[in-house]
Structure formats: structure tokens, C-alpha cells
N, C-alpha and C positions, 0 to 999 in steps of 0.2 A: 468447547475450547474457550470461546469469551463469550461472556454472560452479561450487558449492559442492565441495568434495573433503573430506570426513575431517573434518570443522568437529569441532569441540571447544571450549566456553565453560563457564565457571563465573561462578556469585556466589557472593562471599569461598569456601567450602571447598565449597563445595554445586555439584559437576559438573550440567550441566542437558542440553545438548547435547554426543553420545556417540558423534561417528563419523557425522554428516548428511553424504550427498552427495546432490547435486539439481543438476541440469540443467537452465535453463530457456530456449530458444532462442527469437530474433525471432520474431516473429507467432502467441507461446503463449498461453493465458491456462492457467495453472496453479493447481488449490485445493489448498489443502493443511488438511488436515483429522487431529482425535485429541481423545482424551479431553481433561479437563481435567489441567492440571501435565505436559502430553509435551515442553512445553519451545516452543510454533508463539511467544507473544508474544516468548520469549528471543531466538528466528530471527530474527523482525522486528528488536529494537532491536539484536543485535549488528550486523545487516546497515547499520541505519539509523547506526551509530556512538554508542549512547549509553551516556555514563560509566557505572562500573561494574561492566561486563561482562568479563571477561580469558576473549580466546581462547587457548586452551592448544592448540592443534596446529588443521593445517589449513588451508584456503586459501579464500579467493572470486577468482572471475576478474569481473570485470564490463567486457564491451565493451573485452576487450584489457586492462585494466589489473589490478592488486593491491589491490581494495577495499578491505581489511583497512587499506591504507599510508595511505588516503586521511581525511581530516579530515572532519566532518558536511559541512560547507558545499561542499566537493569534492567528494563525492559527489552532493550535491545537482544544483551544477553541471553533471558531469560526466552527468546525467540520470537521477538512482534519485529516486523519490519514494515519501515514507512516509506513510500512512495513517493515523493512530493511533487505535487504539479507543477510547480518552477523550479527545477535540479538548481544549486548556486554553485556557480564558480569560484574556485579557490585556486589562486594562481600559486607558482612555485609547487606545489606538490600534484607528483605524478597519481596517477590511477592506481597503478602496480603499487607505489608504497603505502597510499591511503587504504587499499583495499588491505594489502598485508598487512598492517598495523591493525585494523578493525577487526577482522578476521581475529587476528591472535591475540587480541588484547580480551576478545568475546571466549575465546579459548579458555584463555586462562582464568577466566571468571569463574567457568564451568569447570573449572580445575581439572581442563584438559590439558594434553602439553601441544604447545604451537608448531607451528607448519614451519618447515626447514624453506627456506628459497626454493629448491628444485620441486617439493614437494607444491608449493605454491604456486608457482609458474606454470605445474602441470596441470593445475586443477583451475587454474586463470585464462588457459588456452580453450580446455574446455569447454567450459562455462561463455566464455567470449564465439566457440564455435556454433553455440547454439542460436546465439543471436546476429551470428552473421556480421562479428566484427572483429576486426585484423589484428592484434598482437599491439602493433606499433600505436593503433590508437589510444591502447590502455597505457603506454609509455608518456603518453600525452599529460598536461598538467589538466585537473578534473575538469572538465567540463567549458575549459577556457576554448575558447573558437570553435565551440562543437556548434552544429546547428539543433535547431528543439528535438527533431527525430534521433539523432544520434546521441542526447542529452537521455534521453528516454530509455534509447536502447544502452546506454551506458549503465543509465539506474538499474535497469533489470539483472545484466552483468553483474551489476553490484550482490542482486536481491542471490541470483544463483550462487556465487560463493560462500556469501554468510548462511547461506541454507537455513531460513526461517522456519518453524513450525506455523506461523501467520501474518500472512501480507497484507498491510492497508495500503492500498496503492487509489493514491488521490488523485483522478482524472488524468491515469498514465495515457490515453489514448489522444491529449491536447496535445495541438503542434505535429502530429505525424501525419504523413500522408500513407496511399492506399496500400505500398509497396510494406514501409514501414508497420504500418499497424497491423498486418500479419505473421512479420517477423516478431515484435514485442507480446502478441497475441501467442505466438507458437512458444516463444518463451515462458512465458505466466504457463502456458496449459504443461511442458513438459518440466517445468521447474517444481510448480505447485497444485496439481492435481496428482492429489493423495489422500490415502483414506485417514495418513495421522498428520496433514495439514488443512491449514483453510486460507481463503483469504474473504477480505472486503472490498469490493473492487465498485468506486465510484465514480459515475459515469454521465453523462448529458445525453450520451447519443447510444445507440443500437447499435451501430457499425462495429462496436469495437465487441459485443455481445453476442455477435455472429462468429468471433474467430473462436472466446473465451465465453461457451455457454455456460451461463449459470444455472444453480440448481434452485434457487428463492432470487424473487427481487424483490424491493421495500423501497414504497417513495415517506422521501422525509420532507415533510412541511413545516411551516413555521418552529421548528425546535423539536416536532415528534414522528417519530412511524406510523403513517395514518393508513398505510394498506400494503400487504406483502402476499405476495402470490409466485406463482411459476416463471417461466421466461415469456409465458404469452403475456405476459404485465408490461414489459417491455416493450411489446409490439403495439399493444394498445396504445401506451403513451406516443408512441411515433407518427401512429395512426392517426391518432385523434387529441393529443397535447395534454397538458395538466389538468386544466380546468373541465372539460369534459370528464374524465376518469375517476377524478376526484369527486366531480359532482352525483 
């Protein structure tokens, strides 16, 4: 489903990503895990399309196409959804109509025909029951005086409606506490565990690895994937840290 090759990105003279290839095929969940500065948030926004970032060599394939050629909104469309480790606040606009507007606006990309209000509301209730949040708080404007767990669990909400065919979710697990991180956890696994989805799920910690078992983990260092293995990869690093595993 996406296919990195030889990826190469800088900000302005400063190279971050150094020669990333990653494979991550339908019905993965993939972590990708490394010190701090290895370059995992850079992976996320070059992938997500955000200004800035100049890839200097290198390719993504995502579901047949040339990600790289494709515009944020296009990609979106086209079924990548991004996670961000700090949700931003956008005051004056509600949940309900930002999410509606996305929704339909991806709809019609795909030259579907859009969700009627009742049709959206029902499939908003939904989506919000999974994650164990009330109605009234999606009436809320995005993410203004939510606290980090409910910012999170709101993103997720988000990721359920637009129904991706793949998730990069960038250290969804910062900011939640124990309660939280199983319900965000039970989301990702009943949203996006499927044999025609994937996701990328990047992480620091284990904790959150224990709700959303993955099927490969891969630490990225200085700019590259220097070793990918099973979820026992995971435990090792917890066990015993970076520099150890790597060495």
C-alpha cells in the first residue's frame, strides 16, 4: 500500500531524512520507533505534504500512485490520514461542521455524492461512540479547551469518519493517560485493523503497543531504518534502550 524508496528530505541546509525505505503493505500496522532528532516526525509531515520540507531524492508509491506529486488535500482524498502529535486549535468552528465539510469535500473528490446532515450526524454518533465521546463535545469548536487526551481522542473520531485506507498517526499516544490510551488504542485497532487498510503508527513508548499490536516495528536513526523486526523489537528497546539494540 505505500512503498518509501531512498526518501531524502531536508529543512532549508539541515538533511534529516538519509536514504528511508519502508514498505508497508494492506492489512499492516507498522511502529516505527528511535531516539529523539532520528528524523520519525520529519517522515510523518513530508509524507502528510507539509510546506517546508524539500525532498531531495527518492520516491513514495502510495496505492499505485506518486504521493510525493500529490497535493495535502489529494492525498487526503486519495485515503492517507495524518495524526498530528499536537491537534491545533481552530476557534469559531465546530467539530460537527469541520468534520462535515472534510468528509464531503473528500467525497466529492472521489466523485461520490455527499452525506445529507441526518446521514452525518448518524455516522458522527457512531464513530464518537467508539471512542467514548458525547455528542455535545463534537458540537464544541475543534479542539479549543479540550484537554491533550480528549484532543487525541477527538483526532481519532476525526480519523473514523473520513475512513482512511491509511493512518500515519504521529505519537497519538503523547499526552493521554492510562484510562485514555486504551480507549484511543481500542479505536485505532476497531477503526483500522483490516486486511484493505494499514497504518504507521509512531511511538517512543510500548505502552501504547500493548493495546495496538503491531505486525513489524522499524527503529529509524539518523534519517534511515536501521532494523525492523516483530513486536519483540519493541520490548527489547524498552528493556534495554536504543543504544544497546542498535549496537
Amino acid at each position: 500500500m505505500l512503498t518509501i524508496t531512498d526518501l531524502h528530505a531536508r529543512i532549508g541546509d539541515t538533511e534529516i531524512l538519509k536514504g528511508l525505505t519502508l514498505h508497508v503493505p494492506a492489512g499492516e500496522i507498522h511502529a516505527i520507533m528511535g531516539p529523539n532528532g532520528a528524523g520519525k516526525s520529519t517522515l510523518s509531515n513530508v509524507l502528510g505534504g507539509k510546506p517546508g520540507y524539500e525532498v531531495t531524492g527518492g520516491s513514495v508509491a502510495f496505492r499505485g500512485q506518486d504521493l510525493l506529486a500529490l497535493a495535502p488535500h489529494e492525498r487526503a482524498a486519495a485515503g492517507l490520514f495524518l495524526g498530528f502529535q499536537y491537534p491545533v486549535e481552530i476557534p469559531g468552528v465546530s467539530n460537527v461542521q469541520f468534520l462535515r465539510e472534510a468528509l464531503n469535500s473528500q467525497r466529492r473528490q472521489r466523485g461520490e455524492e455527499p452525506l445529507s446532515g441526518g446521514e452525518f450526524l448518524k455516522l458522527a454518533k457512531d464513530r464518537a461512540g467508539l471512542l467514548q465521546m458525547d455528542m455535545d463535545m463534537l458540537k464544541r469548536q475543534v479542539n479549543v479547551g479540550f484537554s491533550g487526551g480528549e484532543k487525541k481522542r477527538a483526532e481519532m473520531v476525526q480519523m473514523g469518519i473520513l475512513d482512511p485506507s491509511f493512518a500515519l498517526l504521529d505519537e497519538t499516544d503523547s499526552g493521554l493517560d492510562i484510562d485514555a490510551l486504551r480507549i484511543v488504542g481500542a479505536g485505532i485497532n476497531a477503526i483500522m485493523r483490516s486486511p484493505n487498510k494499514a497504518v504507521l503508527l509512531i511511538t517512543h513508548y510500548q505502552r501504547l503497543l500493548d493495546v495496538v499490536t503491531p505486525d513489524k516495528v522499524s527503529i529509524l536513526a539518523d534519517g534511515r531504518i536501521v532494523e525492523t523486526g516483530g513486536p519483540e523489537l519493541a520490548l527489547r528497546l524498552e528493556a534495554e534502550g536504543y543504544d544497546s539494540v542498535m549496537a
